[in-house]
N, C-alpha and C positions, 0 to 999 in steps of 0.2 A: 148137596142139596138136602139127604135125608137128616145131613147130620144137624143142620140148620134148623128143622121142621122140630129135632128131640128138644130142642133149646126150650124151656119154657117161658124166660123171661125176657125174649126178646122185642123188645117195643119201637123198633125200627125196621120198614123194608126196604131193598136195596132194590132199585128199577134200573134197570142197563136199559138203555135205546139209544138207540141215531136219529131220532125224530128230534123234531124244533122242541125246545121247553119253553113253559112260560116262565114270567120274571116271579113267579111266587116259591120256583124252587131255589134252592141254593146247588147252583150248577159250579163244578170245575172246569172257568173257562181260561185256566192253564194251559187243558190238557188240547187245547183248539190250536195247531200248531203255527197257520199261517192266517195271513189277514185276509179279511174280507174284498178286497181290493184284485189281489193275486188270481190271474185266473184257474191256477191252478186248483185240481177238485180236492178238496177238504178230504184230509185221508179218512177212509171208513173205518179206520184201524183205531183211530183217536176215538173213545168212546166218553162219554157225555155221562156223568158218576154222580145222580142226583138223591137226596134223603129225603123223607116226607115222616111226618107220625103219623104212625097206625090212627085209625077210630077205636080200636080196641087194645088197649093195654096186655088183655091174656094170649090172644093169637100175635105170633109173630108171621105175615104173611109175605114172602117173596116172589114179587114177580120180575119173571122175565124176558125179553122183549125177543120177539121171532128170531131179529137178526143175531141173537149172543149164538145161534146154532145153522149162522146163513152159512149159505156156500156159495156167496160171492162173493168179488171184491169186486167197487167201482171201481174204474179207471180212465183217464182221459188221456188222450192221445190230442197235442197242438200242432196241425202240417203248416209247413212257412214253404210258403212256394214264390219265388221271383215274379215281381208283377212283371216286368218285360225284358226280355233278352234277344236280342234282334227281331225285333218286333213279331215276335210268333207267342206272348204271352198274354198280347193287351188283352182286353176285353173279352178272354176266353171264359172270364168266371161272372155271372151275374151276382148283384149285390140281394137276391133274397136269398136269405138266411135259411137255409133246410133246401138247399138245390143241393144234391148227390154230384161230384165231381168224380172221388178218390173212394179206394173201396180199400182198406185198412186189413190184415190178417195177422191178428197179434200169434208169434209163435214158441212154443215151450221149449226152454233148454235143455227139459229132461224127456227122457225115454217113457214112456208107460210102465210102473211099476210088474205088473203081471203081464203084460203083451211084448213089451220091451220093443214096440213100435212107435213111434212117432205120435204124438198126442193131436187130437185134431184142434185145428186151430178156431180161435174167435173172430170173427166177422161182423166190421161196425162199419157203414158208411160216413164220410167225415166231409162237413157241411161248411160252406163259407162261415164264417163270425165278421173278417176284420179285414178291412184296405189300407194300404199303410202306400205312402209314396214309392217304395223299394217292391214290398212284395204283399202277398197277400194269404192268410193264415186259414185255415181249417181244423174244425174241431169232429174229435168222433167220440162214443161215451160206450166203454164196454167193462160187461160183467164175466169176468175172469171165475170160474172154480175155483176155489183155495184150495184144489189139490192142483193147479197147472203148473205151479214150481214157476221160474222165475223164466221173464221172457228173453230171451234171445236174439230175437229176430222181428222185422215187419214186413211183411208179403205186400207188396200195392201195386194198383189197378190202377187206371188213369179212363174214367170211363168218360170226358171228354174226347174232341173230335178233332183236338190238337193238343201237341206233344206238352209236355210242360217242364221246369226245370226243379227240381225240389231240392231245397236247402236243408230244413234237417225236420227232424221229427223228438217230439218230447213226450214221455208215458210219465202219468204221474195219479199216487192213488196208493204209492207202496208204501209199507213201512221205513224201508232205508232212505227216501225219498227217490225224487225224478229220476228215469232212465232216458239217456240223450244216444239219438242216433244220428252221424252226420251223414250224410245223403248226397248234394254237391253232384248230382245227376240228372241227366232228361228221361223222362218218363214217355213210353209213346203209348197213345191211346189205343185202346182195344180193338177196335175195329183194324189193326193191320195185318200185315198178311198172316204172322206170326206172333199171334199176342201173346204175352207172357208175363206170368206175375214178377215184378223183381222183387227182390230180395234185397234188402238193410238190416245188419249184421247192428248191436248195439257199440260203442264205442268201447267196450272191453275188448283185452287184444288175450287172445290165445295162441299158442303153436299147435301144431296140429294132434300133435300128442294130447295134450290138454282141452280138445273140443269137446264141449258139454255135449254127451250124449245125443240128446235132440237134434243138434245142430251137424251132423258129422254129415249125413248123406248133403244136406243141403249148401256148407261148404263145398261138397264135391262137385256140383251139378253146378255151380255155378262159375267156379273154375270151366269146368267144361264146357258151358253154355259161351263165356269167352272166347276158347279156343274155336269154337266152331269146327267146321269140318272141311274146310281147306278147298272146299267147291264154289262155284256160281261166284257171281257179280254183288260187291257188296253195296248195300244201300245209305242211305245217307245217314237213315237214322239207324244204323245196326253196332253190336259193342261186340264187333269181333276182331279179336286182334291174331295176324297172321304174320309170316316173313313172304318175304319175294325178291327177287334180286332185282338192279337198276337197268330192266327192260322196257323205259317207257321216255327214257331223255330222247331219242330218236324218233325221226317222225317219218317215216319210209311211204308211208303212205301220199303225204305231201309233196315230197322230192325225193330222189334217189341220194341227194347233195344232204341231207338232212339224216342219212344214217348214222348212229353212233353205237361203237363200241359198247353192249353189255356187258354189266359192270356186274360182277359176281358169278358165280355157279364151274367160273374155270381159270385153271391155274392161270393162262395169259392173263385174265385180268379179274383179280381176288378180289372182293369189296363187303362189307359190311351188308345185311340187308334191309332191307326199306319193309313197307306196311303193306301187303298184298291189299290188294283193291278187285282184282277178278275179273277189271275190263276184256273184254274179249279181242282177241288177238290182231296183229295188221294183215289189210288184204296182202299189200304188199310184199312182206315177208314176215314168216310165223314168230318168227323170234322178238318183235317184238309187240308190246302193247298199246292199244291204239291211243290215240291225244284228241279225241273226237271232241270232249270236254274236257274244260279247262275248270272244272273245281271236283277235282279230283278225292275218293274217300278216306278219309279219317275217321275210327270210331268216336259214334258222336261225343261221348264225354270229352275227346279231346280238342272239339273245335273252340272258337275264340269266344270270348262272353262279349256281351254287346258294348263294353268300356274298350276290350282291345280292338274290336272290329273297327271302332270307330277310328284308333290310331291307326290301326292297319289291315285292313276289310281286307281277307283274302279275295275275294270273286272281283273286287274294286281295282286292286291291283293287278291280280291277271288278268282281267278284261283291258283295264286302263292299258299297262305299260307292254301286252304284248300287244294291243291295237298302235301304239306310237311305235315300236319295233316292226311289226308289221307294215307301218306304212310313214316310215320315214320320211320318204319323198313331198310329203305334206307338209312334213314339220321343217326340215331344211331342204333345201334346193341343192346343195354338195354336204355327199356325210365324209367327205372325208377331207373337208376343210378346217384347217386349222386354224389356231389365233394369231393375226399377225402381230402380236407386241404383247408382254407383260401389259403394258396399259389396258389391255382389251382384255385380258384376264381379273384385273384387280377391280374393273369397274362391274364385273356381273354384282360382286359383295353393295355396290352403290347403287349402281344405276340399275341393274336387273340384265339377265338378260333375253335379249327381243327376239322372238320367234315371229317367224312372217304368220301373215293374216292368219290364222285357225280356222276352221268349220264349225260351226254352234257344236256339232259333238264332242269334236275335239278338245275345244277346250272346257265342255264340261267335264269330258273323262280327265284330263290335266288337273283341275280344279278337283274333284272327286279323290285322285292319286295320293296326289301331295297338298293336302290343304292349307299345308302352314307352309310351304314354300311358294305356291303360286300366289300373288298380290296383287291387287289391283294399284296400277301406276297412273296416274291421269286418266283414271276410269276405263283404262284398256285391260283388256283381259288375255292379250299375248305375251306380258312382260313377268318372265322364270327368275322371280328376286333367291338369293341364298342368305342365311344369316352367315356371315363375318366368322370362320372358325377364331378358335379361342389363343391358337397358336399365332396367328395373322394378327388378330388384334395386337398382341402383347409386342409382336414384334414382325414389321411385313418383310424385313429381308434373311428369317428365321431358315427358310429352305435352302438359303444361299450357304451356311453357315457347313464346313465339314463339321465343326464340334455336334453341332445339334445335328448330323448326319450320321454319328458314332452316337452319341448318348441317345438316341431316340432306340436303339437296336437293346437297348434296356431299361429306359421308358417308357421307349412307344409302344403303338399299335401291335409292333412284333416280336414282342421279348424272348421270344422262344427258336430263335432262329441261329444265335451266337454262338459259338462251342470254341474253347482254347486248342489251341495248335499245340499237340501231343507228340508230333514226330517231324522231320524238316531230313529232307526234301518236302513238300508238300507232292503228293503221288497220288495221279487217278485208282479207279480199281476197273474202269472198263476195261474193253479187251481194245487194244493197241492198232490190232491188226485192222481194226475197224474205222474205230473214230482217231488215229495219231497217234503218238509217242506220250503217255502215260504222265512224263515231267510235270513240272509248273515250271512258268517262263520266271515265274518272284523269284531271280536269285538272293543269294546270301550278300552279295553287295548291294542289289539295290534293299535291303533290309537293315544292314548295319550301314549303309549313309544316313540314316534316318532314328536313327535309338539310341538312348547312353548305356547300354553295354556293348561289351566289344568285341559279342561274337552270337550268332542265333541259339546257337546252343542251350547258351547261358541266360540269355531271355525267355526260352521255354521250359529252361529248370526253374525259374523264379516265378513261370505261371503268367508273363507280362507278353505273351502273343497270342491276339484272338484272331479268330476268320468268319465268314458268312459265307459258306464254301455251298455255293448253287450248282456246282461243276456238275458232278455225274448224274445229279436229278434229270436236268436240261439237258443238258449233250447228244442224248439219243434224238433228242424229236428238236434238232436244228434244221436239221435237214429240212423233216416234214412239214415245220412250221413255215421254213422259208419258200414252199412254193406256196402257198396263201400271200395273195396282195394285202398290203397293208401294214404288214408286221415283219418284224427279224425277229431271233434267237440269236443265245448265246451262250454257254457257259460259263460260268463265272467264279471266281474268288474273289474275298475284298480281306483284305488283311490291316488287323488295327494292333498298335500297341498301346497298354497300358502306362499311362505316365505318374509321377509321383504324388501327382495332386487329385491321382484316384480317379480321371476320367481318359477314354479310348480315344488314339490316335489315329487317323485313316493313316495308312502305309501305301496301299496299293491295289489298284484295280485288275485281274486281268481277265481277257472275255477270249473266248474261244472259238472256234469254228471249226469242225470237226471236217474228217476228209469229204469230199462232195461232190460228186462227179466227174473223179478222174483229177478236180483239185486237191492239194496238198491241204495240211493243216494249218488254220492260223491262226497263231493265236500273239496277242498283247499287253505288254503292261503297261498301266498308266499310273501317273504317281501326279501329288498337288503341287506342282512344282510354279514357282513365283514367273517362269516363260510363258506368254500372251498365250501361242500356240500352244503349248500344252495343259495351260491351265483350262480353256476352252475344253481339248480333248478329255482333260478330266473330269469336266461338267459333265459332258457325253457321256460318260462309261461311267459316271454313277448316275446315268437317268438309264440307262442300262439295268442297274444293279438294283436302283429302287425297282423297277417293274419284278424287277426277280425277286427280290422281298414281297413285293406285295403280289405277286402271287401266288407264295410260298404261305402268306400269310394267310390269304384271303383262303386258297386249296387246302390248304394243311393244318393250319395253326388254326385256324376256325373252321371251317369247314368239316373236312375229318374229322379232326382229334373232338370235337367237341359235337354238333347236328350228328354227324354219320352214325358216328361209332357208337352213342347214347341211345340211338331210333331203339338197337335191338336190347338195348337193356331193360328200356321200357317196356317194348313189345313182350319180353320174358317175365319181368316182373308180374304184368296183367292177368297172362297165361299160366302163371306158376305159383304167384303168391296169393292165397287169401287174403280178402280185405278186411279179412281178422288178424291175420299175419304180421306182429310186430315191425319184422323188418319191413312190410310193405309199406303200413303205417310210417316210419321211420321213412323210405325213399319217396313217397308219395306229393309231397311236396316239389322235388327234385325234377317232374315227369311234366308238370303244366305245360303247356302252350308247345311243346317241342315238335310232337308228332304234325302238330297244322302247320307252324312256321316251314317245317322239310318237306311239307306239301306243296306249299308257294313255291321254296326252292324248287322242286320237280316241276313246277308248272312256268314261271317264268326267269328263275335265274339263272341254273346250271343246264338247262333243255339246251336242245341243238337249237343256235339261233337264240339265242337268251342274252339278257346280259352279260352275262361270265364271256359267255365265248364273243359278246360282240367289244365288250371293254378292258379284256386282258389278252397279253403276247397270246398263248397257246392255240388261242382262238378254237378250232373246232376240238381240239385235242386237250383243253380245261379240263375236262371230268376224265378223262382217260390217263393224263397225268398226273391224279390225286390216284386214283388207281397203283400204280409204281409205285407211291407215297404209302398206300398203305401194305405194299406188298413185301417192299424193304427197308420201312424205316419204323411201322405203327409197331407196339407192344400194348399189352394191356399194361405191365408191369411200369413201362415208363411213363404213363399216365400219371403217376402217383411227383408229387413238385418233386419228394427230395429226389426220388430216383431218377426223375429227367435233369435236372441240372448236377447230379454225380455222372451222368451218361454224357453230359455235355459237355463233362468238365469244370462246370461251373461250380463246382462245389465239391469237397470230401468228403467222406465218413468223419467224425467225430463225438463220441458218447462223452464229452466233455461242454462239446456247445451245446447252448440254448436248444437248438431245434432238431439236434443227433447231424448236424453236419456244417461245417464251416465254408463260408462262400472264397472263391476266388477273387473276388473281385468287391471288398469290402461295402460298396454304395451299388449294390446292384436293386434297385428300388423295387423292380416286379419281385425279385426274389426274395427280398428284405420281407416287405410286408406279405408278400403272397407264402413265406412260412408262418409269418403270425396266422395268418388263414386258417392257413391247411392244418397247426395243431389243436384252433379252435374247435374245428370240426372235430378232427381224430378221437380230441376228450369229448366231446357231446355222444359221439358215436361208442366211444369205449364204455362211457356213463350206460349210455340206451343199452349194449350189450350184454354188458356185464350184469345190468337186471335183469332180461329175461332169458338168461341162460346160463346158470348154475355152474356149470362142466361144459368141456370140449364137448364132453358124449353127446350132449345135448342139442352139437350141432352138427358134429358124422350122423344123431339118428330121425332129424329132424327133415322130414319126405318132400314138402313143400319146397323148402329152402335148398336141399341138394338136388332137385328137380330143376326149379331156377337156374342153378350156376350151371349145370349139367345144359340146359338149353341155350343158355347164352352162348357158350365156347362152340357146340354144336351143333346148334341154328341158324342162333343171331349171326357169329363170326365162323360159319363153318367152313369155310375157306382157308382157316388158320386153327380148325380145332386141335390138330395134331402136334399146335409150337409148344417145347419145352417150356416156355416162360406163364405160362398161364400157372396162377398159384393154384395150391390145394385148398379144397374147403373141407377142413375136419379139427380145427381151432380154433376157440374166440379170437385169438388172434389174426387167424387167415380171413374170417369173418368183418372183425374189426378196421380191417385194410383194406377189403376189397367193398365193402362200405363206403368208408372215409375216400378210396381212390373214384367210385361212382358218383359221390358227394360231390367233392372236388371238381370233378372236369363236369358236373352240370352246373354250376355255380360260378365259383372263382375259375377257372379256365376259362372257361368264354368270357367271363366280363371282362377278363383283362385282357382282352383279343377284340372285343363285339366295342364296349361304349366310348372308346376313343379312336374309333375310325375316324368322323367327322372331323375332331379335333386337328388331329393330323394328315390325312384324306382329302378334305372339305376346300384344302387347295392346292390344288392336285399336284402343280409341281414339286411340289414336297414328298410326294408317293404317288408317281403316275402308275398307272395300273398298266400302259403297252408302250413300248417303244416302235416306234414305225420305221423308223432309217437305221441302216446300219452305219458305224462307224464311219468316218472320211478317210482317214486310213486301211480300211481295208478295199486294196485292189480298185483305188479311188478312179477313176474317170477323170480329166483334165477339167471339165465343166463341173465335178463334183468336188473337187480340191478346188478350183477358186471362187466357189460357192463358198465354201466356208469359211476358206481367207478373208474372204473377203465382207462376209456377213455372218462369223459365227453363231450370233444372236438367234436371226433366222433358221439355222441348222438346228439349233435344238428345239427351236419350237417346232419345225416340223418332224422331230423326236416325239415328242410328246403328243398325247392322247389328243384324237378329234376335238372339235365342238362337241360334237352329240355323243362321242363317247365319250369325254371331262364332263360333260352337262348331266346327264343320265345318271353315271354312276356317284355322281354327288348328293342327285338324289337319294340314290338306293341308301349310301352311305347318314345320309342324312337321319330315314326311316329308321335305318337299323342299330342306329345309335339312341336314338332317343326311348326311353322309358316311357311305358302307359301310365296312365294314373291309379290302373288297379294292379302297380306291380307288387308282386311279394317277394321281399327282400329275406335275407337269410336270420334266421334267427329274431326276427322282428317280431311275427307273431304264430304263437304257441296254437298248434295243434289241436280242437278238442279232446279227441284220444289221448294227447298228451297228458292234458289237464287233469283226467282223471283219475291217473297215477300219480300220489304225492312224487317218487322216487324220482320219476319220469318230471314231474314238471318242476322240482328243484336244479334236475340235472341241464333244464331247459334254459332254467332261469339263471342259470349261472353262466350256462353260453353264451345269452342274449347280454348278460353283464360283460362279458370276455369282450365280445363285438362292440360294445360302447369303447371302455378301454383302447381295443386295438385303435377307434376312428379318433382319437384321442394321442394314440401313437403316432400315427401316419400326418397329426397335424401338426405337432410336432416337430418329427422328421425334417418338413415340408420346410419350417422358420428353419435349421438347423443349415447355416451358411456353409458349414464347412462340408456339405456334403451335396456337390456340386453338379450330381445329376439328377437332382428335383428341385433345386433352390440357384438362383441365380436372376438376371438383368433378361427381364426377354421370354422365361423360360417357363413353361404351363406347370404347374407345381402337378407332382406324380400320387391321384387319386384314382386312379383304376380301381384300387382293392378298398376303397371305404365302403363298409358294409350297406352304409344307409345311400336314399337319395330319392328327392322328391321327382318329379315328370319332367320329361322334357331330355332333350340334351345336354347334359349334365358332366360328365366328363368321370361319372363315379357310381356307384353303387355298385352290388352283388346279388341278383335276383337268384331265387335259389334253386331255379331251372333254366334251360337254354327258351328266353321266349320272347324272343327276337331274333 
């Protein structure tokens, strides 16, 4: 400035200001970065560089404007909050402009230069501006110090009198431009018992190493505030996530008939754990938790937004479907009436089928349940229409077919079930002394009458004999199962061989029945054999073997491996990761809907008295033998595709093929495309890793992250913290895996388990879910041998599943096949925190490109004649694993959490 004043011949002054000019100056309106339009606020930073001539030629006079030495910056913060999400958002905000809703605390990522505490934060209240049909927008205007260093963080207040859900928040006013904060939260108003500011992190991702100064304690406290303190009853609107074991499927209080088995805390019966809720205990007995209400907690962020409610309203459903469970006797007159004739089965798909008169409730809860199933027929509102599975259409005596009975065990619903026959004898591993003699009755004759080579040997060296070996799961709980009316048990094998034109042969059924009261063992094999009499019996004994699939599937293959075993992953993630924490960022996607859908499960599918147990063989013993399931057969490690089908057999090692391993079975479709999958992912995950993590060291010394995995093993699954097989976390690589293997089983595992139930399910003989008769060979009855002689038709229909439980679980299956409309599919859309890493969002967009490709593969594949188990006369072409897919029952997509 003084040097300017020595100048004597200066005949220009220079006027710096932020104020409006008039059109008489010659202004730089370059330097004006955005339009007038933009509600965004004109950076104060952008200054306005105007000339004028002096009145006197000898003075050169310089002025300059207050602000060249302010010390503030404007800034405007825009809040977008959901105008309605289950109806608790309507009309909560009036449309004048300057009503206080939202109380704003912009926060400093730096430390106070000389205190080296925490900078006190700015406080603006933020005012409606704008109603938009979706949601509706808030403005707040604050002046920042130019010493506050760059924000961090937004503290908000909800000083409404209902909760709200806040989508994101945008700060704009900086020189680098807008800071975006995504949000994707409810908000509860201040007035509750325990108001607290939350906290919104900006969409920069740090490790914990790496937190901005400012922000470290506040990262901390709010992990914390998370975990909560493992006391009291949680509330509805609380974000506390906790472990608890499966103390609450029993209802002791109700009946003493109604106790079940807890599932976790003891070696007898090990189990993954569930979301502590804090209900207070049964009068009955203390072990378990009470069922007083049926909409049981979830921390609020993870209940359903009002698009999924609408498909699948949890409180709708569990009021709905346990009121019909509950009070059967209304809905049918006999539940344990069967169909008499295919013809009365194939006409519900036409005709609908007719429930006696209903109660006005009743069938509004029916209507309410299933609204795209229930129809009005001649204006009557008792008639349960199903749409037409897709398998049925294409071909209705499809279930009849052994081919489609072998190829579905690797296209269908239960791909995960087959494993190659490694050693022969085929040999239990129970104890002998117990349930029998150890053998299998499938001799080496009855196996080579039936193969072109010309010894078993030599068919298991070539990798050409597979099995669905149900034997030792089932065997124990024959017994128990068979004194429950309604249902048998059995043990089972089903042995197929591979033929040359690449698709499985059925060989042979046999079912089991362990010693019993002083009875001997007995056990049988049935084979497809062109004799009236035993082609019959073969019918039998794989409606037998479908129930044992499909409750190997329904318990294990979905259930378990995918709902159970993810709860506590999430649960760990919440409690351990900051939601500044890359990798959380990274699984966060992975976590949607899951924790509420295992809520509904708890309330009316797997409870004592639930579907599960009223629709499948086990009946009350369902959730107790997924238990066993996970005690002796779950891994973390085999989670992962290639190591479950090397485990199964299904495939080799080989650092020569495409995917590091070669299949056994060349057209195995889940496994074909479900590796294009899993390596899509691997590289997305390898990309995301390999950026924020320089070195291994980076991930042995990173506290958040080895907290995490350290919780999982020892919390979530502590029941099994002590197995060998859980990997190390102290390499990108171990890192990398155990990513890509959490990725994985919330995504493509369950879609290829979950959205072709209906398809294949949807008529039921095709996959009944219980067998009710036991065999007519075994220790038959003179009345029960020329029963069947004489009417085999009739014997197997009263094999198969009730009315109302074929009816019911068609439903269920129906639900839980179909797609919301606000699903998120994998790799479809990009992350905000993605976006704002170039690295990060090329590596995205190269995955979302992969996943075009792959659906481009699998269509393919699908035309590809010579590859006979997804392409053929009849046959559902094998879309399980296509990434994308619009609503509805679809027969495809990949959502990229369990959320259904």
């Amino acid at each position: 400035m003084m040097d300017l004043l020595k100048k004597p011949f200066v005949h220009q002054s220079f006027i710096v200001s932020n104020t409006a000019f008039s059109t008489s100056y010659k202004c730089r309106k370059d330097v004006i970065s955005r339009n007038n339009s933009n509600w965004f606020l004109k950076s104060s930073l952008a200054k306005k560089i105007c000339i004028r001539k002096c009145v006197s030629p000898k003075f050169a006079r310089v002025v300059m404007a207050a602000t060249d030495i302010k010390s503030h910056t404007n800034v405007k913060a825009l809040v977008t909050v959901k105008q309605s999400d289950g109806g608790l958002i309507n009309n909560i905000v009036t449309a004048v402009v300057g009503n206080s809703h939202l109380v704003l605390e912009l926060v400093s990522a730096d430390l106070h230069p000389k205190t080296k505490s925490e900078k006190e934060t700015i406080k603006a209240h933020a005012h409606e501006i704008q109603k938009t049909e979706n949601d509706v927008r808030f403005e707040a205007t604050f002046e920042l110090p130019v010493d506050f260093g760059n924000v961090g963080a937004v503290l908000v207040q909800n000083e409404h009198d209902k909760e709200i859900f806040l989508n994101n928040i945008v700060l704009d006013g900086f020189p680098n431009g807008p800071i975006h904060l995504s949000c994707q939260s409810w908000i509860q108003p201040n007035h509750t018992d325990t108001p607290t500011k939350r906290v919104f992190f900006t969409n920069k991702m740090y490790l914990p190493s790496q937190t901005p100064s400012g922000l470290r304690k506040l990262r901390e406290n709010e992990l914390k505030e998370l975990r909560g303190n493992g006391e009291g009853e949680r509330k509805k609107s609380d974000r506390i996530y906790d472990y608890d074991v499966y103390n609450d499927l029993g209802d002791p209080d109700i009946s003493t008939e109604l106790k079940r088995s807890v599932l976790g805390g003891t070696k007898q019966y090990p189990y993954p754990r569930r979301c502590r809720t804090g209900r207070k205990r049964s009068d009955a007995d203390q072990l378990y938790e009470t069922r007083t209400t049926l909409d049981f907690y979830v921390p609020r962020d993870e209940s359903f937004s009002e698009t999924k409610q609408t498909q699948f309203n949890s409180s709708t459903i569990s009021l709905g479907l346990t009121t019909i469970i509950q009070s059967l006797d209304s809905i049918l007159t006999d539940l344990k009436l069967g169909f008499a004739s295919f013809e009365d089965i194939d006409a519900i798909y036409k005709d609908g089928f007719q429930l006696p008169t209903l109660e006005p409730n009743d069938s509004t809860i029916l209507q309410r349940v299933i609204p795209k199933l229930i129809k009005d027929a001649d204006d009557s509102k008792d008639v349960l229409r199903f749409d037409t599975p897709e398998s049925f259409k294409r071909d209705r005596f499809f279930w009849f077919s052994d081919v489609e009975f072998a190829r579905e065990t690797l296209a269908g619903a239960n791909p995960y079930g087959i494993e190659l026959v490694k050693e022969w004898p085929l040999i239990s591993k129970l104890d002998g002394q117990i349930y029998g003699p150890p053998e299998s009755a499938i001799t080496r004759e009855i196996v080579e009458s039936q193969i072109t080579y010309s010894t078993v040997e030599e068919a298991i060296k070539e990798k050409k004999l597979f099995v669905l070996d149900y034997h030792d799961l089932y065997l124990p709980y024959v017994s128990k199962v068979r004194e429950i009316e309604g249902t048998t048990l059995y043990g089972s094998r089903t042995l197929f061989f591979l033929t040359s034109e690449g698709i499985l042969k059925p060989l042979a059924i046999e079912l089991t029945r362990p010693i019993i009261n002083g009875r001997p063992q007995w056990k049988q094999v049935f084979t497809p054999d062109s004799d009236t009499t035993n082609l019959w019996l073969w019918r039998l004994a794989k409606a037998h073997v479908l129930a044992h699939d499909s409750g190997h599937h329904e318990l294990i293959s979905h259930w378990l491996r995918t709902h159970c075993v993810v709860e506590p992953f999430i649960i760990a993630t919440y409690r351990q990761l900051s939601s500044m924490h890359p990798i959380y960022r990274l699984l966060h996607p992975h976590l949607r809907y899951t924790m509420a859908i295992n809520k509904v499960a708890r309330e009316v599918l797997i409870n004592a008295s639930g579907l599960l147990e009223l629709s499948f063989t086990p009946k009350k013993y369902t959730m107790e033998l997924s238990s066993v399931a996970y005690d002796k057969l779950w891994q973390f490690d085999l989670q992962a595709l290639p190591n479950d089908l090397i485990n199964r057999g299904m495939a080799v090692e080989d650092p020569n093929a495409q995917h590091g391993v070669k299949l056994v079975i060349e057209d195995y479709p889940f496994a074909n495309d479900g590796l294009l999958i899993w390596d899509a992912i691997k590289q997305w995950v390898t990309d995301y890793v390999n950026h924020y993590y320089p070195s291994s060291s980076t991930v042995e010394s990173d506290q958040e992250l080895q907290a995490w995995w350290t919780e999982i093993r020892t919390k979530g699954h502590a029941d099994k913290s002590e197995e060998p097989w859980w990997p190390k976390l102290k390499t990108k690589k171990d890192l990398i895996n155990i990513v890509t293997n959490i990725a994985w089983s919330a995504s493509a595992h369950h879609s290829a388990v979950n959205f072709t139930q209906y398809t294949y399910g949807g008529y039921f003989p095709n996959r009944p879910t219980i067998a009710r008769t036991k065999m007519p060979t075994e220790d038959p009855t003179k009345e029960e041998w020329e029963a069947f002689m004489n009417k085999p038709e009739e014997t197997l229909l009263a094999c198969f599943p009730s009315q109302i439980q074929a009816t019911l679980f068609m439903v269920v299956l129906g639900l839980l096949s179909e797609h919301s409309p606000d699903e998120e599919y994998i790799g479809q859309k990009m992350e905000p925190s993605w976006g704002e890493n170039s690295t990060i969002k090329g590596a995205f967009e190269r995955f979302n490109r992969r996943l075009k490709e792959i659906e481009e593969i699998i269509d393919s594949r699908n035309k590809d004649r010579s590859l006979k188990n997804r392409h053929g006369a009849g046959i559902v072409p094998y879309e399980s694993l296509k990434p994308f897919s619009g609503p509805g029952v679809t027969g495809k997509g990949v959502p990229y959490s369990i959320s259904i």
